[in-house]
N, C-alpha and C positions, 0 to 999 in steps of 0.2 A: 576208241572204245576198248576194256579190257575186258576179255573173257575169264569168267574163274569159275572150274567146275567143283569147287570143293569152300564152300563159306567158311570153313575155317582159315582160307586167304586171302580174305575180303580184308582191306584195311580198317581203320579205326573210321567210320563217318560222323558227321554230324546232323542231327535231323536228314538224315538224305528223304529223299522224293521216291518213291517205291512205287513200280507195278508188275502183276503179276497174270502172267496167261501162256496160252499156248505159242499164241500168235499165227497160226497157219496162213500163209501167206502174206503177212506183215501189208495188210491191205490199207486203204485208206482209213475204214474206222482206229485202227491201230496207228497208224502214222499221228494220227491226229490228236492218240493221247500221249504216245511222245511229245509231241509238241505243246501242250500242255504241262506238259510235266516239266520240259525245260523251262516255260513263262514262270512255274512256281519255283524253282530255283533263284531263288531274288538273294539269299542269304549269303556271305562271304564262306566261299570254298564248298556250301551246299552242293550234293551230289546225287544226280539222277541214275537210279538200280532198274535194270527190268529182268524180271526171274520169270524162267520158263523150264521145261521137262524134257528130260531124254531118258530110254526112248520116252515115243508120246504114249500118254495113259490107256488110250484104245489099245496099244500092242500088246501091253500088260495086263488088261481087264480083259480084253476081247478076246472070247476062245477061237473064233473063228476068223482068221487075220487076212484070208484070203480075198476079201472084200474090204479094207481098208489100204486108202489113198490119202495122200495129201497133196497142196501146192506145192511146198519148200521143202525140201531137204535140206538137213541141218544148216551145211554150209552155206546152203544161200540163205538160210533164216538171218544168219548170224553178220552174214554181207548185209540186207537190209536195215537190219535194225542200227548196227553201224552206222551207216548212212544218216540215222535218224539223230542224233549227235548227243546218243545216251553215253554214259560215262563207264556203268558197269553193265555188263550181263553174267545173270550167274545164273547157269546151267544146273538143277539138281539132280539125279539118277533117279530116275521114277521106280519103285520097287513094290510088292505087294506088300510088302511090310510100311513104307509109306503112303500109301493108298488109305492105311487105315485111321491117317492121322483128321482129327477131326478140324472144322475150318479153326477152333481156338486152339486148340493145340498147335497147329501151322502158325498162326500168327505170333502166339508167345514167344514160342520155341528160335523161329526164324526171322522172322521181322521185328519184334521188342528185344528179345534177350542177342540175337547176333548183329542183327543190322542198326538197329536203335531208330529205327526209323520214327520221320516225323511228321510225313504224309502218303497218304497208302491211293493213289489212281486209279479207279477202276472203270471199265466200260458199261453200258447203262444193262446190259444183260449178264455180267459176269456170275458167274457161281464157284466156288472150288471149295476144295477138302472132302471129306467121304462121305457116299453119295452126289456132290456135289450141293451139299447140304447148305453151305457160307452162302449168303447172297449179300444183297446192299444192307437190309435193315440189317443184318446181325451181323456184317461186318464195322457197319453204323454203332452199335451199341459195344462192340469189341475195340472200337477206337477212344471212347468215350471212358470205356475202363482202364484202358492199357495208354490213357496219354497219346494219341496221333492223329492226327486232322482223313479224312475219307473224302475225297473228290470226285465225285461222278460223270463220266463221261459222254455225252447225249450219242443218240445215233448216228451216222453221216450218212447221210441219202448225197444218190446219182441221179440226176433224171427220173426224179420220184421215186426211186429204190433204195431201200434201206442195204446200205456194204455193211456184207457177212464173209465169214469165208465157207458157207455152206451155199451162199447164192452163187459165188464162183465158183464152184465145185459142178454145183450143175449147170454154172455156162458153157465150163470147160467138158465136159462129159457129150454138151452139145455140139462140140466145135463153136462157140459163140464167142471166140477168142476179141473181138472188139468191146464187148460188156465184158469181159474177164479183167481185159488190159484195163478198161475204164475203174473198174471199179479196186480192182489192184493200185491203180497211180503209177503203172508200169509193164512193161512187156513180160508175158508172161514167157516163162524159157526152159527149158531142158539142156542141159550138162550131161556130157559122158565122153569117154573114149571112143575114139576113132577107130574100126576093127575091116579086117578085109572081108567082102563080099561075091558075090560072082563076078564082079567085072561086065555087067550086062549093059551097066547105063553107059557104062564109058564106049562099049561097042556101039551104042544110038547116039553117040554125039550127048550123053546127058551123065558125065558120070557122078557119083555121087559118094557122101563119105559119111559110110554107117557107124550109126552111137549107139554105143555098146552104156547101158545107163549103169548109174553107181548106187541108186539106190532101189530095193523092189520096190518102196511103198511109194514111189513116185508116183502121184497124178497126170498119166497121158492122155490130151483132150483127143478129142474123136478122130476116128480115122478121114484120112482125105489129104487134099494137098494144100498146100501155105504158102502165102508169101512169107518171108521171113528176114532179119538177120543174121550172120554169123561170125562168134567170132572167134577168131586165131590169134595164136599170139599176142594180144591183146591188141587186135585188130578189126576192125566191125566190115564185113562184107556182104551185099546185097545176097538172096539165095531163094531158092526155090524148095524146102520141104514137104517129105510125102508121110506118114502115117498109115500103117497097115500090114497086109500080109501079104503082097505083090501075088492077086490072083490071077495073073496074066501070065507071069514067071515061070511061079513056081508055089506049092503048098507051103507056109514057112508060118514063123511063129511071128509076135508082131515086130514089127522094125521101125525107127528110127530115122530116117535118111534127109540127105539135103546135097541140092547139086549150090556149087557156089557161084557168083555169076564172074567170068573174066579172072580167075582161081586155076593155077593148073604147079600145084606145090606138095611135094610128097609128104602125107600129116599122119600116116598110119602113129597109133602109138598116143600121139598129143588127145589132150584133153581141150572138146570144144564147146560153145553152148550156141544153141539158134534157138531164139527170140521169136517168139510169132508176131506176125500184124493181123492177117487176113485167110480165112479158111476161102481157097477157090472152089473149090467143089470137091463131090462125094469121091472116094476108092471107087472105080469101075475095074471090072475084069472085059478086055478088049479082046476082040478075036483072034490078034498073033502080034509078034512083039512091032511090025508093022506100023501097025494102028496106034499102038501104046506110043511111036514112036514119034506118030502124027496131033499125038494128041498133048504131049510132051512140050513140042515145040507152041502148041495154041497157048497151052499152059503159063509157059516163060514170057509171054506176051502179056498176059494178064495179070501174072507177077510184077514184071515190070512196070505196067500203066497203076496199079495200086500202087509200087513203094516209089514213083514218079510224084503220084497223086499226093503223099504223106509229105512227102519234099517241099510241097509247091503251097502246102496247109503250116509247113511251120514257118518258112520263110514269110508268107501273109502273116 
């Protein structure tokens, strides 16, 4: 997949296959209309586009930022949707001055007059342009004037749920990382740097290597401990992650951490990412590090019998 943040370095297409959104979390409803969108690609050298915003449009409309999260961070947006076997993504600069652009104006400007597009994808809730004004029928009637075919894309329900990425927003908010991952089509995960910490776990036999995150507006699901994930070097290792502010410790702001299992490799520095499976239970503040230390080791047991358990589920 090529990334291009500037359409003025889009090549020449022909009819390409076009879609357009945020995509927060590149979850299964979204997977689904890549995939659709490659089945319409039937045409000799026809090319599949998906154009999305940076920053996202909440950072720029919303005066109060302090309350906005998301699943993905760029990079890993841009890792998924790759995945997905789109041909272009092109990134536009979300600015208040394009905010004002209305859904026809967006579409003449961007998709007739640069892309030439000759089918426009959308999902069965989609809206854009100012206000979020564009919906189906009048992006239906703006196909119909400007030459382009408009595909609609139905819902995708989970175990009778309809996949959003505001329904994962609040699994994750719950620690409910099992309906997160499900409804994702994938593990949800947090990336960051490796940064020194007190050195407390490693004196309990648990040490652990804190993630320093790279983005604010990242979505971290709820405090507590995880099975998990982790990986190095591009290496995938068993682990045990915690979530919180270590009130047994110490007062601290929130943290990041993951001890790895059978791991004893100096990574200060590196960039890593752990993958959730399974929330074990709540943050407790324990009576001294002690107890934290007894409860640590019950911990890693139950870690261990869930990502045993996941093993023994995909080999079946």
């Amino acid at each position: 997949m090529q990334v291009i943040y500037d359409i003025e370095q889009i090549p020449s297409l022909t009819k390409p296959i076009v879609t357009v959104g945020i995509f927060d979390g590149v979850h299964c409803g979204h997977q689904e209309i890549f995939r659709q969108m490659k089945a319409l690609a039937t045409e000799p050298n026809q090319k599949t586009v998906a154009i999305t915003f940076e920053p996202h449009p909440r950072i720029v409309l919303n005066n109060n930022q302090n309350d906005i999260r998301f699943i993905n961070i760029l990079e890993k947006k841009i890792e998924r949707i790759a995945l997905s076997g789109i041909d272009y993504l092109l990134i536009i600069n979300f600015t208040p001055a394009f905010a004002t652009l209305s859904p026809e104006d967006f579409i003449r400007e961007y998709l007739v007059n640069k892309l030439r597009i000759g089918t426009l994808v959308i999902g069965y809730d989609h809206h854009f342009g100012k206000s979020r004004s564009g919906d189906y029928h009048e992006i239906e009637r703006l196909g119909v004037e400007y030459g382009f075919a408009v595909v609609e894309v139905g819902e995708v329900c989970c175990d009778g749920d309809v996949v959003s990425s505001t329904r994962i927003r609040e699994a994750l908010k719950k620690g409910e990382i099992e309906s997160a991952n499900k409804y994702l089509g994938y593990r949800y995960s947090i990336t960051g740097t490796v940064v020194h910490g007190n050195m407390l776990g490693r004196k309990m036999g648990f040490p652990t290597a804190n993630i320093a995150l790279s983005d604010r507006y990242k979505l971290i699901t709820a405090n507590g401990v995880y099975a998990c994930y982790v990986l190095v070097d591009g290496k995938w290792y068993e682990g045990m992650g915690n979530i919180g502010f270590r009130p047994t410790i110490e007062k601290s702001s929130l943290t990041v951490e993951v001890h790895i299992f059978n791991f004893d490799e100096d990574i200060y520095g590196k960039t890593i990412t752990a993958a959730f499976v399974k929330r074990i239970r709540d943050e407790i503040k324990f009576p001294d590090t002690e107890h934290l230390k007894q409860q640590l080791a019950q911990d890693k047991i139950m870690v261990q019998g869930c990502i045993n358990g996941i093993k023994k589920q995909q080999i079946a």
